[in-house]
C-alpha positions in Angstrom: 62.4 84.7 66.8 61.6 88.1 65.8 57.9 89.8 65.4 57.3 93.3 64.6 53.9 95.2 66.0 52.7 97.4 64.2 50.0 100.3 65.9 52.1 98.8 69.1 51.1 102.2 71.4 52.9 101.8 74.9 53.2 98.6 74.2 51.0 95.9 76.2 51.3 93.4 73.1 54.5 93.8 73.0 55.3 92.7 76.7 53.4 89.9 76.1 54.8 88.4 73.1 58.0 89.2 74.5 57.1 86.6 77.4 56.2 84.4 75.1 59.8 84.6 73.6 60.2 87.1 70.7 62.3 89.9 70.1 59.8 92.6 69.5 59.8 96.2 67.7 57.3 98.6 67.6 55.9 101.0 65.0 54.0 104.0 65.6 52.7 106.9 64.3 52.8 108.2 67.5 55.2 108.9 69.8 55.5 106.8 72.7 58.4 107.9 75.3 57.3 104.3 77.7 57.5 101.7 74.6 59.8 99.1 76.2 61.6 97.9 73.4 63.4 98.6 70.3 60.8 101.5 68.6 60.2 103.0 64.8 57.7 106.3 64.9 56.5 105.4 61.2 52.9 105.0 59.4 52.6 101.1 60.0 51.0 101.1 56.2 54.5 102.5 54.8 56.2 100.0 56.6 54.2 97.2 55.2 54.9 98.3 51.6 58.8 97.6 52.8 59.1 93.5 52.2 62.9 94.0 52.6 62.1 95.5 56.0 59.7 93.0 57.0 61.7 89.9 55.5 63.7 90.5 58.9 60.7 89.1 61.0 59.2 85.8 61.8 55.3 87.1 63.0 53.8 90.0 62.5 51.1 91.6 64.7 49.0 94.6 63.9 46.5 96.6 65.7 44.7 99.1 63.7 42.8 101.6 65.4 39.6 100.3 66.7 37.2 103.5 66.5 36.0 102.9 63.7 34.0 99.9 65.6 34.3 100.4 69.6 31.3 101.2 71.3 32.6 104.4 72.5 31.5 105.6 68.9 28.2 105.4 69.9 28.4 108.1 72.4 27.0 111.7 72.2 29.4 114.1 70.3 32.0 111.5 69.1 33.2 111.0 65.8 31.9 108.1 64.2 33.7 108.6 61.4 37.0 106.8 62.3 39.3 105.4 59.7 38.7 101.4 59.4 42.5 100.5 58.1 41.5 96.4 58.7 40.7 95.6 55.1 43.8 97.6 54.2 46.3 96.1 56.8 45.3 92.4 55.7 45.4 92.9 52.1 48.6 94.6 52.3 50.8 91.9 55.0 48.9 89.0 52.9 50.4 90.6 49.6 54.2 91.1 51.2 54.6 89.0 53.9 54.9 85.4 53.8 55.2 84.0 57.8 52.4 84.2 60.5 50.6 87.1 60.9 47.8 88.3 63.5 45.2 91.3 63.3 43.8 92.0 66.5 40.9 94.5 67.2 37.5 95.0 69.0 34.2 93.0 69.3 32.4 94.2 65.9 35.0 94.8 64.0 35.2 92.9 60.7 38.0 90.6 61.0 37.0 86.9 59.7 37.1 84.2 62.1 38.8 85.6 64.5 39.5 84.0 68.2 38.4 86.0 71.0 40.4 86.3 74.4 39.1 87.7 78.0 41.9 89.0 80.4 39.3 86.5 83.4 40.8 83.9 81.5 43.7 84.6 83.4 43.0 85.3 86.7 42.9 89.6 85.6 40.3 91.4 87.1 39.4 92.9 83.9 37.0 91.5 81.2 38.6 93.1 77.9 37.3 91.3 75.1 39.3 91.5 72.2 39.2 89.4 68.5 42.3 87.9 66.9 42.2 86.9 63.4 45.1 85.4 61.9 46.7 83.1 59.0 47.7 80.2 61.2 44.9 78.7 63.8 44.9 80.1 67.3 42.8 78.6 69.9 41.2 81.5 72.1 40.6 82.0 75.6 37.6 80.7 77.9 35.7 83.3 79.9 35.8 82.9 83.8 33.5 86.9 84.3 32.5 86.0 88.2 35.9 86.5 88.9 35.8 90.2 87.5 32.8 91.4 89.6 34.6 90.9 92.6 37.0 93.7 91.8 36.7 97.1 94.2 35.2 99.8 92.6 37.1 103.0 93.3 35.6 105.5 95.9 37.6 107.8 95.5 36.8 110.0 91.9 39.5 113.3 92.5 41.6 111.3 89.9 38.9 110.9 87.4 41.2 111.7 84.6 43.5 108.8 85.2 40.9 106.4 85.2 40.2 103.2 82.9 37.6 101.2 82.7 37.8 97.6 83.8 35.1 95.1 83.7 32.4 96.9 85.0 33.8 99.5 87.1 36.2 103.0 86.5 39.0 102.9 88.7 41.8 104.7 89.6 45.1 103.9 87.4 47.0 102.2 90.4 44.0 99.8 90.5 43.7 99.2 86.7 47.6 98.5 86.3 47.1 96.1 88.9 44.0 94.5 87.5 45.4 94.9 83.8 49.0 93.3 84.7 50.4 97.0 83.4 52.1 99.4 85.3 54.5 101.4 82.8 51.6 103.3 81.3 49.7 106.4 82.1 45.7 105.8 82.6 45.1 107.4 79.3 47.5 104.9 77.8 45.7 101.7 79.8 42.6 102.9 78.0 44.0 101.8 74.5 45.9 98.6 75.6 45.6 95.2 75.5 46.9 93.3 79.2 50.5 91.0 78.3 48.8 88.5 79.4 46.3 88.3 76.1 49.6 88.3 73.8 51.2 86.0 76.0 49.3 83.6 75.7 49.0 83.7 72.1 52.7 84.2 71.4 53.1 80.8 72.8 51.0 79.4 69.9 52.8 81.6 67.7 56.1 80.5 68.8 55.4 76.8 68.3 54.3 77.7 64.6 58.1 79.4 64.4 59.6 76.5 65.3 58.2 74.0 63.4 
C-alpha cells in the first residue's frame, strides 16, 4: 500500500501512517533535510494536477497550511491573512483522484464533517486537537485531558526558542518529543506537527479500506 502526503513537513504523519503499514512519500514546498522517507520538494497543488503521478498511490493525505484558521492568528502583529488552500485541495484530489483521501487541519477550519483526534487518546501528554475530513468514514478519537495536566511544566526558560507548546504548558523540546512521541525534529518543527500516533491510528482504518 502506498499513500502520498502532501504539505508532509518533517514528517510526523508520515511516521504514523508508515506504522500503520504504507509506504509513504512526501511533498513539500519546503525543504526538509529530517523527512524520513522517500521526499519530492514540489507545490503539493502541481502535484495534484499530475493523475499519472498520483495513479501510483492507494491514499492520499494532505495537510494544507492551517494559518489561515489557527488561533495563533489572533495574536498581536500576526498576519491574518494566510492562504486557506482547503477548498482548493479537496476540489482538486476529488476531481483526479479516485481512492481514499484525508484532509487534515485545525479546530475552525472548514473541512465538512470531519473526525477529530486528541494525542490523550493515546496515553501522549499533549492535547493536540486536530480535524480529519475524508471520503471514506473514519471513527475519531475519545479525549482522556486529566492525563495531560499531569505533565511537568518546564522550569527551566534559557531554551525558550526550542520550545512547543503541549497541552497547557511550553516546554523544552526534549520534553515535547517525549510527550509528542517525536524526536527527529527540531522544536520549531514540533510546533507544526501532528504526533504518529494521530496518523497511526487512522492509517489502520485506512489500511482496512485498501484491502477490501
Amino acid at each position: 500500500m502506498r499513500l502520498l502526503d502532501l504539505f508532509c513537513g518533517a514528517g510526523g504523519c508520515s511516521v504514523g501512517y508508515a506504522r500503520a503499514g504504507f509506504d509513504v512519500v512526501g511533498v513539500d514546498i519546503e525543504a526538509q533535510p529530517r523527512y524520513p522517507f522517500d521526499f519530492l520538494r514540489a507545490d503539493a497543488l502541481a502535484i495534484l494536477r499530475r493523475p499519472d503521478f498520483l495513479a501510483d498511490f492507494d491514499v492520499i493525505h494532505a495537510s494544507p497550511p492551517c494559518q489561515a484558521w489557527s488561533a495563533y492568528r489572533r495574536r498581536p502583529g500576526v498576519n491574518s491573512r494566510a492562504v486557506d488552500l482547503i477548498g482548493p485541495v479537496r476540489r482538486m484530489i476529488g476531481s483526479f483522484f479516485d481512492g481514499p483521501w484525508v484532509i487534515e487541519n485545525v479546530p475552525g477550519a472548514p473541512l465538512i464533517d470531519p473526525v477529530q483526534v486528541c494525542g490523550s487518546s493515546f496515553g501522549l501528554y499533549v492535547k493536540r486537537h486536530r480535524l480529519f475530513e475524508s471520503n471514506v468514514a473514519l471513527v475519531g478519537s475519545v479525549c482522556n485531558h486529566s492525563r495531560v495536566r499531569a505533565f511537568p511544566p518546564a522550569s527551566n526558560r534559557r531554551n525558550a526558542r526550542y520550545t512547543v507548546e503541549v497541552g497547557t504548558y511550553r516546554v523544552r523540546r526534549e520534553l515535547s518529543a517525549a510527550a509528542m512521541g517525536i524526536h527527529w525534529m527540531t522544536g520549531d518543527e514540533m510546533t507544526q506537527a501532528i504526533p504518529p500516533a494521530y496518523t497511526a491510528f487512522l492509517g489502520a482504518q485506512l489500511a482496512a479500506v485498501v484491502a477490501a
